[in-house]
C-alpha positions, 0 to 999 in steps of 0.5 A: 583273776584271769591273767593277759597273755603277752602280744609277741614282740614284732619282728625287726625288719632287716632294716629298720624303720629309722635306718632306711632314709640313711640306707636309700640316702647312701644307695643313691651317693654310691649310684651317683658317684659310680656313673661319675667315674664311669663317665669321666675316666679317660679310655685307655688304650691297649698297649701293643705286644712286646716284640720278640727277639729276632734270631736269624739262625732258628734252632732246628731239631730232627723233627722240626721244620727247616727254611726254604728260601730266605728272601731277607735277613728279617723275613723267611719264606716257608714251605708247609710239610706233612703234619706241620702246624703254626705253633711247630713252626713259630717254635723252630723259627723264632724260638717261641710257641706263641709266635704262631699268632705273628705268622698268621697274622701276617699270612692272613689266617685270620679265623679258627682251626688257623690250620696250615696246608701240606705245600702252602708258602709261608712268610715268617718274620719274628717280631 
């Protein structure tokens, strides 16, 4: 008598037959509760950067720039030298490299290379 050969068991699906209700029931909660928090959380607002100390004496090193003229104990006027850029001035004067962003902000120099010109005036006031 000729024996039967055995069918090859099925392979499991990765997910099987009785767990896909549980799965697609969980997918839906976690969708469901995802556009919730999206939809109910209050805007938060940026908090605005910390102000930096104002020294009205600059540190000043033989390479670094000098004031011209100083119009108010908060505000100095600057005259642009060769081979001066923002962040060498924000450094000298406020004693601070990122104050760069300050001085163009209020100088209006508002897009990229932010590039300083030999003899422009600038306005610096330490935040």
């Amino acid at each position: 008598m000729a024996k039967k050969k055995k069918s090859p068991k099925k392979k499991t699906r990765a997910i099987s037959e009785q767990r896909k209700p549980l799965f697609l029931g969980l997918l839906v909660c976690l969708i469901v509760l995802g556009t919730i928090l999206m939809f109910t959380r209050t805007p938060t607002t940026p908090t605005p950067p910390t102000p930096i100390a104002f020294d009205a004496t600059p540190t000043t090193t033989p390479s670094s720039p000098t004031p011209e003229t100083t119009s108010s104990a908060k505000s100095t006027t600057y005259v642009v030298k060769k081979n001066d850029s923002l962040a060498k001035i924000g450094l000298s004067f406020c004693n601070d490299k990122s104050a760069w962003v300050y001085i163009a902000e209020e100088n209006k120099i508002y897009r990229a290379p932010y590039t300083v010109t030999e003899g422009q005036t600038l306005t610096i006031s330490c935040r």
